[in-house]
MDAnalysis code that builds the backbone (N, CA, C; Angstrom):
import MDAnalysis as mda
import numpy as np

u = mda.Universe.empty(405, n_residues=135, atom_resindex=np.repeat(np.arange(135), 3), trajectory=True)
u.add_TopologyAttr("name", ["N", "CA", "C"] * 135)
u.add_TopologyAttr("resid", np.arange(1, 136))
u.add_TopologyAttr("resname", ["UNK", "UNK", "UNK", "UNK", "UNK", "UNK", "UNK", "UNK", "UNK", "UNK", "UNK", "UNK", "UNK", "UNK", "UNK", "UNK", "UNK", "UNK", "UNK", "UNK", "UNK", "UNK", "UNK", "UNK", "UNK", "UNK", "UNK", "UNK", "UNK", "UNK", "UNK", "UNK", "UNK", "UNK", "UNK", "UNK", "UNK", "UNK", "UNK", "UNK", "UNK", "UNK", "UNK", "UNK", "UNK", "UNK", "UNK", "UNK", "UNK", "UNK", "UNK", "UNK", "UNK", "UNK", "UNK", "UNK", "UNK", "UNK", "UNK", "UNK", "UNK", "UNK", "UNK", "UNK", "UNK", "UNK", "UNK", "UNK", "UNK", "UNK", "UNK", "UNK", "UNK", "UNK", "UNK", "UNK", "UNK", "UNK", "UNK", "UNK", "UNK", "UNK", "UNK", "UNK", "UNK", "UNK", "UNK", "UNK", "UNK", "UNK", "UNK", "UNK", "UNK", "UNK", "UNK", "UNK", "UNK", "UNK", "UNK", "UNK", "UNK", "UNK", "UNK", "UNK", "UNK", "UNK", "UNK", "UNK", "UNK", "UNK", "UNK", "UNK", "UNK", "UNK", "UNK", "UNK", "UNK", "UNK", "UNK", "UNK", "UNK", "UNK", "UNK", "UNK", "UNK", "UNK", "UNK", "UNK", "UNK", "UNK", "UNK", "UNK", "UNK", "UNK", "UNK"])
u.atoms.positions = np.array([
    [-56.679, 2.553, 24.568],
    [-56.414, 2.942, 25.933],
    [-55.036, 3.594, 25.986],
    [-54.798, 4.949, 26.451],
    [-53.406, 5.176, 26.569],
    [-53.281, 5.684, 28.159],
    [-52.106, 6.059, 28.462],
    [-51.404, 6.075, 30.068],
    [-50.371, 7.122, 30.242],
    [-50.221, 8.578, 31.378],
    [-49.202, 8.966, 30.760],
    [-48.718, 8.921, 32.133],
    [-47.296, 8.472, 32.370],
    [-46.251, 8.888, 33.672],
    [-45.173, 9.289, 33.114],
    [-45.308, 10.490, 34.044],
    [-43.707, 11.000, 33.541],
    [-43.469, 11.805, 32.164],
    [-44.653, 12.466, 31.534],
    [-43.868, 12.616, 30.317],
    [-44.275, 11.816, 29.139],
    [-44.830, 10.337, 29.573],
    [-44.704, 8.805, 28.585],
    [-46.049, 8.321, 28.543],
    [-45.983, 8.615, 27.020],
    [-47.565, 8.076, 26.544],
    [-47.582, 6.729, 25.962],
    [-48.418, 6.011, 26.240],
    [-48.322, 4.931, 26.409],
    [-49.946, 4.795, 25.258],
    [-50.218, 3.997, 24.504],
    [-51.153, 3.665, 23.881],
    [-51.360, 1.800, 23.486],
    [-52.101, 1.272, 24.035],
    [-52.361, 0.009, 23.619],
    [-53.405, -0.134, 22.449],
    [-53.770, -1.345, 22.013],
    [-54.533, -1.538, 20.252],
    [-54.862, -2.790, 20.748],
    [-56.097, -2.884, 20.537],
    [-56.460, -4.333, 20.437],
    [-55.770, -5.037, 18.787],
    [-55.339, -6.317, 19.134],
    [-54.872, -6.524, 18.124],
    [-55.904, -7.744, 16.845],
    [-56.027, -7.155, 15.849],
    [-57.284, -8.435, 14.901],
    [-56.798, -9.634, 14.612],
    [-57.718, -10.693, 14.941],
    [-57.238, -11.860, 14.798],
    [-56.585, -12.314, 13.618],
    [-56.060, -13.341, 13.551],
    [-54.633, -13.480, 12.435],
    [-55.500, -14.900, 11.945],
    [-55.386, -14.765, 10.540],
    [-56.675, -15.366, 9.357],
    [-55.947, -16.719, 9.916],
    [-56.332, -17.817, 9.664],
    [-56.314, -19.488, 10.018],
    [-55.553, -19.926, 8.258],
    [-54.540, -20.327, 7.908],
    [-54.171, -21.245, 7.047],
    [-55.069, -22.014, 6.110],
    [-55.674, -21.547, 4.870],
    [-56.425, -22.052, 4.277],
    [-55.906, -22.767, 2.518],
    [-55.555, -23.944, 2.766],
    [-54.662, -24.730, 1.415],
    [-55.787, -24.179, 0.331],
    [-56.990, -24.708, 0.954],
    [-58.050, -24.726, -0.510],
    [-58.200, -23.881, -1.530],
    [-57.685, -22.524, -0.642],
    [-58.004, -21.465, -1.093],
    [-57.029, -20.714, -1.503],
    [-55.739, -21.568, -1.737],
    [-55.028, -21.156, -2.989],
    [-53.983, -21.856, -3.457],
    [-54.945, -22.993, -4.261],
    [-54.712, -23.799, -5.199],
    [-54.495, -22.957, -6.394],
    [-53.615, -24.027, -6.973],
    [-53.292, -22.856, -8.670],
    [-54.397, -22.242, -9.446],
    [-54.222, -21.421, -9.991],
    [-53.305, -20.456, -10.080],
    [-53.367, -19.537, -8.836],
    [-51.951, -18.867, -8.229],
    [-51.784, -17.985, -7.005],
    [-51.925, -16.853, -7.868],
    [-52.480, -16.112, -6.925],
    [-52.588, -14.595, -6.787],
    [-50.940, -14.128, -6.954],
    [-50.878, -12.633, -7.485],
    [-49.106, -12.507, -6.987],
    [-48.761, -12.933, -5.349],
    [-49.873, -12.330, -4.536],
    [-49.250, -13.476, -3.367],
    [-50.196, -13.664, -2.432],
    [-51.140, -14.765, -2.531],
    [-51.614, -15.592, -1.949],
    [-51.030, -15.951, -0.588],
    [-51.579, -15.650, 0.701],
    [-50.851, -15.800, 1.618],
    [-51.286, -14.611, 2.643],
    [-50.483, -14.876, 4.033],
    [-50.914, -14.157, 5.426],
    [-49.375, -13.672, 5.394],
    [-49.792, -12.154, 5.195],
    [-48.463, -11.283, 5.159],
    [-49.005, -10.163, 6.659],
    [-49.172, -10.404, 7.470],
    [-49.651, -9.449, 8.300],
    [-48.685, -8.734, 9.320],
    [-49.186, -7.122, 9.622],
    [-48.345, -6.673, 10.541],
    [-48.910, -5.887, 11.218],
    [-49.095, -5.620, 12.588],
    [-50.384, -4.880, 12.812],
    [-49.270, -4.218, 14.808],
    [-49.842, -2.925, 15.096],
    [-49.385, -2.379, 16.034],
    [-49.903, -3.148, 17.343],
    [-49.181, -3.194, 18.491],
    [-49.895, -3.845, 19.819],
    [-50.026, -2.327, 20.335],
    [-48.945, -1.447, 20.555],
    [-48.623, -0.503, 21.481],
    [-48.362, 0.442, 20.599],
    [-48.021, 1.898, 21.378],
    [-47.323, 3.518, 20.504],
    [-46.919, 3.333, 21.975],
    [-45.308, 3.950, 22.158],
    [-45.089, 4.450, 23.502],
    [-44.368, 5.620, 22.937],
    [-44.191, 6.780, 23.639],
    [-43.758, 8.288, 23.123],
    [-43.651, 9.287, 24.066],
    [-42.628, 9.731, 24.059],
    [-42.356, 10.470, 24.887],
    [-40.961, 11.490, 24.439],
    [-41.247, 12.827, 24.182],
    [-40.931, 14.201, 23.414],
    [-40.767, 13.578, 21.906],
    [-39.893, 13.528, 21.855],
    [-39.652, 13.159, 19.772],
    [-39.191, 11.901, 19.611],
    [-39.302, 11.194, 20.844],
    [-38.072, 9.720, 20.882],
    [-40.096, 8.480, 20.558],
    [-40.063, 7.560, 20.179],
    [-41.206, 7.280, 19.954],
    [-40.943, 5.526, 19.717],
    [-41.544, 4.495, 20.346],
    [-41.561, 3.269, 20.230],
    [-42.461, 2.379, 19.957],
    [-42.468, 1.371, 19.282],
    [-43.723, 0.620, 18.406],
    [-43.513, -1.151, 19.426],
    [-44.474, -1.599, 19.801],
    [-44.385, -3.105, 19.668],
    [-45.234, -3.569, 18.651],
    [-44.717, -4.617, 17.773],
    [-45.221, -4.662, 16.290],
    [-45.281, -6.214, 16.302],
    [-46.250, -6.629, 16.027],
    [-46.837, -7.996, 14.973],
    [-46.594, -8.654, 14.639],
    [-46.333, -9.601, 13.831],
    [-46.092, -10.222, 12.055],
    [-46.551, -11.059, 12.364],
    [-47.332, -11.748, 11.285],
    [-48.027, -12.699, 10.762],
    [-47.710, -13.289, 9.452],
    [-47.139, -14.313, 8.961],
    [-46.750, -14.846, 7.877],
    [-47.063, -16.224, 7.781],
    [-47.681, -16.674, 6.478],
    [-47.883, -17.679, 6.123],
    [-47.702, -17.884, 4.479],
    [-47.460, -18.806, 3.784],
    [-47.426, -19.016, 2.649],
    [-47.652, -20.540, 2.103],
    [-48.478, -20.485, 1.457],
    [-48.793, -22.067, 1.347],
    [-47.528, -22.870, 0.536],
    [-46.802, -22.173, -0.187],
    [-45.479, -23.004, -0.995],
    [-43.954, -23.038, 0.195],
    [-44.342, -22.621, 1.492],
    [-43.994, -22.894, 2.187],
    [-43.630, -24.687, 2.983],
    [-44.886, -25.084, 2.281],
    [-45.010, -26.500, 3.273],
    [-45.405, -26.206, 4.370],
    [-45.866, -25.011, 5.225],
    [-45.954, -25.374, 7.093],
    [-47.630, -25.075, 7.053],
    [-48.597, -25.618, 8.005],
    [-49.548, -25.322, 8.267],
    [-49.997, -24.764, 9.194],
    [-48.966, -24.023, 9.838],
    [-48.823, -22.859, 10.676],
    [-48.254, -21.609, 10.720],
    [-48.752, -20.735, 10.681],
    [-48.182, -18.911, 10.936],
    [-47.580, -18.718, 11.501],
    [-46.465, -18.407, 11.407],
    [-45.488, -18.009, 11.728],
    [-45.475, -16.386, 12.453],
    [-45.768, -16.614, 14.089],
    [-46.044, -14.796, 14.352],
    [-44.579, -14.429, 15.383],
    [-44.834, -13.439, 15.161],
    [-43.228, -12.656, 15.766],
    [-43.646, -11.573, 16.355],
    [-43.316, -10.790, 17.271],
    [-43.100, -9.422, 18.082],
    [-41.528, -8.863, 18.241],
    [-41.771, -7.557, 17.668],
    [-40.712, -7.100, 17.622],
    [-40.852, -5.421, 18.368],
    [-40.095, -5.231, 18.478],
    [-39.737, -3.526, 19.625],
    [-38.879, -3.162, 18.385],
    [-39.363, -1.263, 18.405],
    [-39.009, -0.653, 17.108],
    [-38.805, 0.793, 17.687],
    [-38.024, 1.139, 18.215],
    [-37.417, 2.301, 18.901],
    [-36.773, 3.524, 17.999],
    [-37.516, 4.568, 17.754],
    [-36.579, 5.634, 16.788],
    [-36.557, 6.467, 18.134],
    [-35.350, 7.259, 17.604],
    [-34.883, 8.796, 18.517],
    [-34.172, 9.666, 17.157],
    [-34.962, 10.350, 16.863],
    [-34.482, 11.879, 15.989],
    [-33.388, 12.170, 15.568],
    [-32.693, 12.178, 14.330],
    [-31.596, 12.868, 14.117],
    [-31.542, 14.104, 15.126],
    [-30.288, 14.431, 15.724],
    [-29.980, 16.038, 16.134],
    [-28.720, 16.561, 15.581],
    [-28.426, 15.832, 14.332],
    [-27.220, 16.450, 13.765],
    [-26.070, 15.521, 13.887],
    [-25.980, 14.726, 14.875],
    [-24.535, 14.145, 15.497],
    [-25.333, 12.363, 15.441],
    [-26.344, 12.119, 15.197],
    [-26.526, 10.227, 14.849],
    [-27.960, 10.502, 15.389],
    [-28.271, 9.159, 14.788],
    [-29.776, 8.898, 15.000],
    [-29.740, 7.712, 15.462],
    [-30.478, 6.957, 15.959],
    [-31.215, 5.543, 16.720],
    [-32.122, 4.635, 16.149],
    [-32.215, 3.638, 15.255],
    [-33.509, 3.176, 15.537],
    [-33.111, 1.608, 15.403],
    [-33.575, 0.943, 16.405],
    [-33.604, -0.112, 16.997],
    [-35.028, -1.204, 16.875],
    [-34.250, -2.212, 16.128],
    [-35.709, -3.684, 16.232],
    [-35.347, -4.430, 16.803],
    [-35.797, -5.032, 17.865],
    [-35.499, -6.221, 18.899],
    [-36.542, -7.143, 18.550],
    [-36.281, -8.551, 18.634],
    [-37.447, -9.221, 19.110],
    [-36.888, -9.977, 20.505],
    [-35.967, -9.602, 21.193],
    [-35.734, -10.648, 22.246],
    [-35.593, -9.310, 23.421],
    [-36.778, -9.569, 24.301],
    [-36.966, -8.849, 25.494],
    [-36.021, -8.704, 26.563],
    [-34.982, -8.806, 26.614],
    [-33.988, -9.502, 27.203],
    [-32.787, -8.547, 27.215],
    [-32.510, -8.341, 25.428],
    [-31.519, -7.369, 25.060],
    [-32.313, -5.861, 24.660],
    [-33.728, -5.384, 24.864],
    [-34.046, -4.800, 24.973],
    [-34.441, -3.280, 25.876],
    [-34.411, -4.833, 27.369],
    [-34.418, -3.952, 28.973],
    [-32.726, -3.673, 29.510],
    [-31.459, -4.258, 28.453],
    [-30.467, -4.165, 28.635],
    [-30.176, -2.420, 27.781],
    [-30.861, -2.557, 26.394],
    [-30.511, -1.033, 25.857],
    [-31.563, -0.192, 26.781],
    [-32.789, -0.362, 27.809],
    [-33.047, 0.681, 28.289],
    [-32.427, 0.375, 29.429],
    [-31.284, -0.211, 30.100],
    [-30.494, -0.062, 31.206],
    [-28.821, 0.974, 30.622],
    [-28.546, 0.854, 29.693],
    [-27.637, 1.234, 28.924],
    [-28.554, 2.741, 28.481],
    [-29.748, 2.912, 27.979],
    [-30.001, 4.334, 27.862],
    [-29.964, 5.085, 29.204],
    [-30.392, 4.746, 30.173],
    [-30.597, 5.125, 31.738],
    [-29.353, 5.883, 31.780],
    [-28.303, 5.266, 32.605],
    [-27.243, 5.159, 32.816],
    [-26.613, 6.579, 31.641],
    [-26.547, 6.247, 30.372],
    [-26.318, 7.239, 29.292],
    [-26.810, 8.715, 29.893],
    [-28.089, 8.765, 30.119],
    [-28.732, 9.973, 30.283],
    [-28.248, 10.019, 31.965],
    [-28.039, 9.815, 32.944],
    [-27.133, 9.823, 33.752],
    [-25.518, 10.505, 33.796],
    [-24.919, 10.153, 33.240],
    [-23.763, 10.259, 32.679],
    [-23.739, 11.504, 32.082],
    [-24.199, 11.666, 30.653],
    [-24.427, 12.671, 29.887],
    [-24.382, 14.128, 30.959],
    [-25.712, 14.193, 31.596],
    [-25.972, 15.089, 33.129],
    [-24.738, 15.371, 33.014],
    [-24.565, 14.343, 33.970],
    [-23.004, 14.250, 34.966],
    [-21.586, 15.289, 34.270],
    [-21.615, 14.897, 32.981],
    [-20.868, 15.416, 31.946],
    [-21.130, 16.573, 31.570],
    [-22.037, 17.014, 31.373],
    [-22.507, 18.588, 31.325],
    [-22.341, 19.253, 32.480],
    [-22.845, 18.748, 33.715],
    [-22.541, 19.200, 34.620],
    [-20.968, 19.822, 34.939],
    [-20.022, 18.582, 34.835],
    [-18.983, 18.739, 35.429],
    [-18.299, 19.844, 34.742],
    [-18.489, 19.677, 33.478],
    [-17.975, 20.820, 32.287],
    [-18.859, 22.183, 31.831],
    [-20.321, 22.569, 32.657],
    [-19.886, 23.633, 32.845],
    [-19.227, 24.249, 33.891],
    [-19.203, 23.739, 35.012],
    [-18.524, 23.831, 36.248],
    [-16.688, 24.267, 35.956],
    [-16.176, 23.657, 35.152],
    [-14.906, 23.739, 34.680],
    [-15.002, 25.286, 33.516],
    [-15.697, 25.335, 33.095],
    [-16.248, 26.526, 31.984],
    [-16.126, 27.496, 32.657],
    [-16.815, 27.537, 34.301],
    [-17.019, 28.486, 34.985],
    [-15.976, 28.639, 35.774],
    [-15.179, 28.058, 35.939],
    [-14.049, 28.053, 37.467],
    [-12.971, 28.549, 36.264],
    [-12.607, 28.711, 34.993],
    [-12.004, 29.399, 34.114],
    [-12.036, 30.168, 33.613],
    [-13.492, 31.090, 33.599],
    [-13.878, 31.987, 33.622],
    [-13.524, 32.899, 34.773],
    [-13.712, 32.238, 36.147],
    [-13.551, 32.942, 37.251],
    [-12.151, 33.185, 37.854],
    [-11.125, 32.100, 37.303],
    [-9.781, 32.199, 37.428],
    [-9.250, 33.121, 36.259],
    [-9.437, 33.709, 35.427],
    [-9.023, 34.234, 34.317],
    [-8.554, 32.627, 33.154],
    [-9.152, 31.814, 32.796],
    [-8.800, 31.295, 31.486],
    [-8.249, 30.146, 32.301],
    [-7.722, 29.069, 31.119],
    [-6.609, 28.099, 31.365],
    [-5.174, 29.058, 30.798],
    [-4.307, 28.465, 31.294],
    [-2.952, 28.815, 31.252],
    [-2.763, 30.630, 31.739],
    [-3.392, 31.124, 32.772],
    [-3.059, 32.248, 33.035],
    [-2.165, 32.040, 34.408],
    [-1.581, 33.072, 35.031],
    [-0.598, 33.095, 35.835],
    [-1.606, 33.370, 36.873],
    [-1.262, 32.991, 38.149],
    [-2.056, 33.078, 39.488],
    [-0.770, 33.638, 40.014],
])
C-alpha cells in the first residue's frame, strides 16, 4: 500500500512472521549460525532523493541462554551527498526522532530565510553600486 502528500511517498509491507525459538533444532553440531538473524522492511518513505526505512530485527541465538527474540525497530534516514555532508541517521527511540524532524523543519525554514535575506543584500549592492562605494 503506498500514500502520496505533498511530494511523500509513503509505502507500507506487511511484515512475515518471526520463526518461534526452537532448542531442538540446534543441538550440536551448529550450523555456522544456527539461529534467527532477521531483518525485514515495515515502511519506504521518500520524497525527491532524501529516502527513509522503518526496519525490523529479529535475533535469537540458542548459546545465548534466552528463550526469547529479541525484536527491535529502528528509523534509517539517508539524504544525498551534495558536495558539502551527507545524513544518515538510525534511531530506535521515537522520541529523538520527531525531535530531528522538528530540528529538520525549522532548518529548511531558516535556510529559506537565509537565502532569502542574502539575495536581497546581493541585490540592494548591486543596486547601490557594490559594498564600500561612496553615496
Amino acid at each position: 500500500m503506498s500514500a502520496t502528500a505533498a511530494g511523500v511517498i509513503i509505502e507500507r509491507r506487511e511484515l512475515p512472521p518471526i520463526p518461534a525459538p526452537d532448542r531442538r533444532r540446534w543441538t550440536p553440531p551448529y550450523a555456522a549460525f544456527d539461529g534467527i538473524n532477521q531483518c525485514d522492511t515495515y515502511a519506504a518513505i521518500r520524497c525527491g532523493d532524501i529516502h527513509a526505512e522503518i526496519v525490523r530485527f529479529a535475533y535469537w541465538h540458542p548459546n545465548d541462554g534466552v528463550d526469547t527474540v529479541d525484536v527491535s525497530f529502528d528509523a534509517r534516514l539517508h539524504v544525498p551527498d551534495e558536495g558539502a555532508g551527507i545524513a544518515d541517521i538510525q534511531l530506535d527511540d521515537s522520541h529523538k526522532l520527531y525531535y530531528v524532524g522538528q530540528v529538520a523543519t525549522r532548518a529548511a525554514f531558516l535556510l529559506d530565510e537565509a537565502r532569502r535575506r542574502h539575495s536581497t543584500v546581493l541585490l540592494q549592492n548591486t543596486v547601490d553600486g557594490g559594498e564600500g562605494s561612496a553615496r
